[in-house]
N, C-alpha and C positions, 0 to 999 in steps of 0.2 A: 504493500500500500504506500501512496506517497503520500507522504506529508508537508501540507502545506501550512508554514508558523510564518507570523509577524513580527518574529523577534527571536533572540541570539537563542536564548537560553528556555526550552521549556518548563516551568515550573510543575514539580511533581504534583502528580493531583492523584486525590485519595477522594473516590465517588460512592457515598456512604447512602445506599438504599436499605428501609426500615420495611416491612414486608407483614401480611398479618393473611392468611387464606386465601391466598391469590398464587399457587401456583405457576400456572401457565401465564397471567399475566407477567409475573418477576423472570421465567423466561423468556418471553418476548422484551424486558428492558433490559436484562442482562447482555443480549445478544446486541441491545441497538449500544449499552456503552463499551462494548468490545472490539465494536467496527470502525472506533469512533476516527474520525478523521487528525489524530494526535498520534505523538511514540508510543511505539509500546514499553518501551524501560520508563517511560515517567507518567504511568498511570496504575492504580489499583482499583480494583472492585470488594468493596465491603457492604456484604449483606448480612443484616441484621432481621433476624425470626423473632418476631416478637409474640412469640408462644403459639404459634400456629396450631393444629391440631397433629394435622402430616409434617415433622421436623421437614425443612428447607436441606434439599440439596443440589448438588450443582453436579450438572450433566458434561459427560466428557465433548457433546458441541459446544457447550459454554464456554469451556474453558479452553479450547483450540488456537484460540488467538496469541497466545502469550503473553496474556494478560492474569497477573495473581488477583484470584477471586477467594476470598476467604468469606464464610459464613459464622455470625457470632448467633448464639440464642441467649436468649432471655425469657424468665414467666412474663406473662402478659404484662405491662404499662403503661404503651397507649406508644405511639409514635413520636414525640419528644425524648423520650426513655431511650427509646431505639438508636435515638440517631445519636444519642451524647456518648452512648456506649460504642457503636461503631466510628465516632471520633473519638475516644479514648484511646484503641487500637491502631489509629492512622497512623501513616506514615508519611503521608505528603506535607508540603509547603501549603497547599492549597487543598482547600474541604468545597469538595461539591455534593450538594443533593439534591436527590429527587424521588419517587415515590415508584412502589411500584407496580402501577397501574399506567405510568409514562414512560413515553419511547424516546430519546432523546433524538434531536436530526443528527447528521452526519458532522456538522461543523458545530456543534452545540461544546462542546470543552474546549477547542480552539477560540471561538469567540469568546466565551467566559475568561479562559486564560489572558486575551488580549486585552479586556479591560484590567485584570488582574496586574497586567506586569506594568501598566506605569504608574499607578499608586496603589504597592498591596495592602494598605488600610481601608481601603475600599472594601465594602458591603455590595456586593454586586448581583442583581435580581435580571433573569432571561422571562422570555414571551414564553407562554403555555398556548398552545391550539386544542382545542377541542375535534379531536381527531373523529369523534361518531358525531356525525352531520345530520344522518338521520333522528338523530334522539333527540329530540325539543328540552326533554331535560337538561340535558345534557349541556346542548348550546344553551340554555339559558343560565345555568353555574355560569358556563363560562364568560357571559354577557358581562354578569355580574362583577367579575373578575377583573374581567378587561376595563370596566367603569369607574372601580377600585382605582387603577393604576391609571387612570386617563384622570379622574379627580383630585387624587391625593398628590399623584408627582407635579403635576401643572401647577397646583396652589401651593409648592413646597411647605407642605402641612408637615407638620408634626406628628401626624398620624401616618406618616406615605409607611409601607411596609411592601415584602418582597413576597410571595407564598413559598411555603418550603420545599415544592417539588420544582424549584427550579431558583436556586441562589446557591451562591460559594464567597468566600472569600478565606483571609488565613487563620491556618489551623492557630496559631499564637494570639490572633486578636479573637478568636471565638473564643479560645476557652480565657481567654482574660474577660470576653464577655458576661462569661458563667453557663456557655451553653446554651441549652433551650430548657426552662422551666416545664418539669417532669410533672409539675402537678396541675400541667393544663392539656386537656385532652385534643382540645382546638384550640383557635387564636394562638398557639405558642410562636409561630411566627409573626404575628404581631407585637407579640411581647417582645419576643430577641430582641426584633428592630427599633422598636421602643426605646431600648436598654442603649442600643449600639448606636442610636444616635444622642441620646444625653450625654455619652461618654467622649461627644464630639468628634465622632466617626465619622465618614462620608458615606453615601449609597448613590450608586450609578442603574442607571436602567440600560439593560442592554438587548434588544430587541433582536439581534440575532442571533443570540441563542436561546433554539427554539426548543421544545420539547413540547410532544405530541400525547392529549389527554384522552385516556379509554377508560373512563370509569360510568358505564353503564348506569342510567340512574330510570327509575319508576318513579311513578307521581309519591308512591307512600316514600319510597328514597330519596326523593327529592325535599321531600319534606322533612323529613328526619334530617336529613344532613344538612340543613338552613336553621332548624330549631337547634338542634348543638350549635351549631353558629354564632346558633345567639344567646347559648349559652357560655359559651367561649368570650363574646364580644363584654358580656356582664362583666365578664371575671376580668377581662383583659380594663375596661376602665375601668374598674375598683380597683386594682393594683395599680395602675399608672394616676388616678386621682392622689393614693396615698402615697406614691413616689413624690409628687410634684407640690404635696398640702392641698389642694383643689376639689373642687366636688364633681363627681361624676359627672362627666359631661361629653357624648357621645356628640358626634357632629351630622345631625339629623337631616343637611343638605344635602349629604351624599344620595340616600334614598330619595328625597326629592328631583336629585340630577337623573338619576336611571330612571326614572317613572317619564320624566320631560324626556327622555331621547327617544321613548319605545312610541310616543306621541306623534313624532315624526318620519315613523319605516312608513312606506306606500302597504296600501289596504290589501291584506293577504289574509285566507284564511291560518296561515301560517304566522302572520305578524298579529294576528286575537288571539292564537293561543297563546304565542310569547308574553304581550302583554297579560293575560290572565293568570300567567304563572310568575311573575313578575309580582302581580298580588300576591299570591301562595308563598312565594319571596317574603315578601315581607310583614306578611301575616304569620309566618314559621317562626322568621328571628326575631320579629316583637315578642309572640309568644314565649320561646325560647328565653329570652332577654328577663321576661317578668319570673319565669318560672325560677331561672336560677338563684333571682334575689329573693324570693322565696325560701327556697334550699339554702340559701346564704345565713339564713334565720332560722330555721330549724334546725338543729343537729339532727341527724337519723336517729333516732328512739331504738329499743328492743322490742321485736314484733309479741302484739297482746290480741287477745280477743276483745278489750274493753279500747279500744282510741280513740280520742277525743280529735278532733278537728287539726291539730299543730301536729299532733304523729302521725296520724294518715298523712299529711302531707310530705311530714320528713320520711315514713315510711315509701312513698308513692316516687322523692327525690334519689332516694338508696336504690328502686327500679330502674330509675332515669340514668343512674351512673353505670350501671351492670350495661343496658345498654350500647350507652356510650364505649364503654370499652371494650364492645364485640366489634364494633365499627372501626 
């Protein structure tokens, strides 16, 4: 394979995929970061099983290329867990991740790398596509996503953040950042970037490195995975309000911008479902958003046959979290 670099020196990159019942999916991302259009002496694959059912192994076409793919397990902790432990084990200069249910393109660590190499303090965040076209769910996560990073990076807010199936930067400044907080099931890349920009870090968006999303979603998945969202999004401003002394205060324009843009797609029966699910949007994360400061307030109780109103709910939160962490 030839390789094509922007610069002298490759930077060792250590591509730390966290993995939970996906099989077949984590080989088909395995396979896209072993192709990748970079050396093969200065790249590794570390796969981390975050308690899967069937232990994670790796197939002798996986590992063809010569590229060292090493497997870490752990009991289940949620995808933050995963990925601090398969940084703890790196060996590169540079920590990339991504998730795996994504395919990354062919020039996807080459670009990341070339924002890397002229300021490695940089926090650097790639494009995600929503690779199933056909799934309306699907494209509408990804709307979502894409509105994120067109609202937050534009208004250089204070809130811009990266998602975590596609950002890198170095291994030394992450763990000076402390990681990704283990005790957030979502939002955790919210929070990183949080941290990593009060520390006076910089964040670059780098649009050419792409990586391709196949995470099949159902109207009931679609909805589950907006309400942890926004249970994620609770936790993520209660912690940054108490970082900062400030009161809770989530930036409510952003859903107001994604509702204004789906106002203006031309009339398709295609462009009323978007929009309708768009509501289900943001009807999931409000919910989600109340329910957790809810659970913020009750501790989980010992299950009774007599519960009063505040344990059924902390009982009903102890559900919500079991959940959560099958996801």
């Amino acid at each position: 394979m030839q390789i094509h670099t922007r610069f002298v020196t490759a930077p060792f990159v250590s591509v730390v995929v966290p993995t939970f019942n996906r099989p077949e999916a984590l080989a088909a991302c395995v396979q896209a970061i072993v192709r990748q259009d970079y050396p093969r002496d200065r790249l590794e694959v570390i796969v981390v099983d975050d308690g899967s059912l069937m232990p994670v192994t790796v197939s002798g076409r996986e590992s063809q290329h010569d590229v060292p793919i090493r497997v870490l397990r752990q009991s289940n902790a949620g995808p933050a867990s995963a990925r601090n432990l398969g940084a703890q084990h790196a060996r590169g200069d540079m920590l990339a991740f991504t998730d795996d249910d994504c395919m990354p393109a062919p020039q996807w660590l080459r670009e990341l790398a070339h924002a890397f190499h002229g300021v490695p303090g940089k926090l650097i965040g790639g494009r995600t596509v929503n690779a199933l076209v056909d799934n309306l769910y699907s494209a509408a996560s990804q709307i979502i996503v894409d509105e994120a990073y067109a609202y937050f990076l534009s208004r250089e807010s204070d809130l811009k953040f990266f998602a975590s199936n596609n950002m890198a930067m170095s291994a030394e400044h992450f763990h000076e950042n402390g990681g990704f907080d283990p005790s957030f099931r979502t939002a955790e890349d919210r929070d990183f970037c949080d941290r990593w920009i009060r520390r006076g870090h910089l964040v670059e968006y780098a649009p050419e490195a792409i990586v391709y999303h196949q995470h099949r979603l159902t109207l009931a998945a679609f909805w589950r995975q907006h309400f942890n969202y926004g249970r994620g999004a609770y936790r993520f401003h209660r912690v940054r309000a108490q970082r900062s002394g400030s009161r809770l205060r989530p930036d409510l324009r952003f859903y107001a911008s994604v509702c204004r843009g789906s106002l203006f797609t031309p009339f398709s029966w295609k462009s009323v479902g978007m929009a309708g699910l768009l509501g289900v949007w943001q009807g999931a994360n409000l919910a989600g958003f109340l329910w957790q400061g809810v659970c913020q307030n009750h501790p989980t109780p010992r299950l009774t046959h007599d519960q009063g109103p505040s344990q059924a709910a902390g009982a009903r939160c102890a559900a919500l979290n079991r959940e959560e962490r099958a996801d």
